[in-house]
N, C-alpha and C positions, 0 to 999 in steps of 0.2 A: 780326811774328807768326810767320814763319819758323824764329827760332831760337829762339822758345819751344814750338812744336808738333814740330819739326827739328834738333836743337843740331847735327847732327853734319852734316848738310848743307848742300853750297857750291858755288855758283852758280859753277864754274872749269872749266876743262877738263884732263883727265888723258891726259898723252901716253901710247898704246901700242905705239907706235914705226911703225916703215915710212912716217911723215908722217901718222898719222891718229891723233885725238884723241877721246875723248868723253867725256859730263859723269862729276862724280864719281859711287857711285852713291849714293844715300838711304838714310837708316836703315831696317832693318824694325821697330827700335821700335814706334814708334804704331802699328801694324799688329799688332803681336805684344798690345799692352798691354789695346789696343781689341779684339779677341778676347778675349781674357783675360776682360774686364770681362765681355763680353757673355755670355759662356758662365757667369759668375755667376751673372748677373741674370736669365737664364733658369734654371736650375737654382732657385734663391730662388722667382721669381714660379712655376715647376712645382709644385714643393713646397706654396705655401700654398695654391694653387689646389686641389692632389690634399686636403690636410687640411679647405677648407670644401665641398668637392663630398661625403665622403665622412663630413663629422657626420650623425647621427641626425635625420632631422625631428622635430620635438616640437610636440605641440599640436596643431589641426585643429579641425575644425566638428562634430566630434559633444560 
């Protein structure tokens, strides 16, 4: 599931010299994409919400 949510991450370790190591780092991809999205779908669901809050009522009991 890794390299389909992660392609560009890998579980190895990356020398930085002086004898210390540490992991590769991870994409910010899905992090970038997954904002992306979401910032859509809020904007989308803002918008319909503001156009039926903001029709005319019609009709009524008299």
């Amino acid at each position: 599931m890794n390299k389909v949510l992660n392609p560009w991450y890998r579980e190895e370790w990356k020398n930085v010299g002086f004898g210390m190591s540490m992991f590769v780092p991870k994409s910010p991809l899905p992090a970038i994409f997954g904002t992306t999205t979401s910032s859509f779908g809020q904007e989308a669901m803002g918008n319909a919400t503001n156009i039926i809050m903001t029709k005319p009522i019609t009709g009524g009991s008299r």
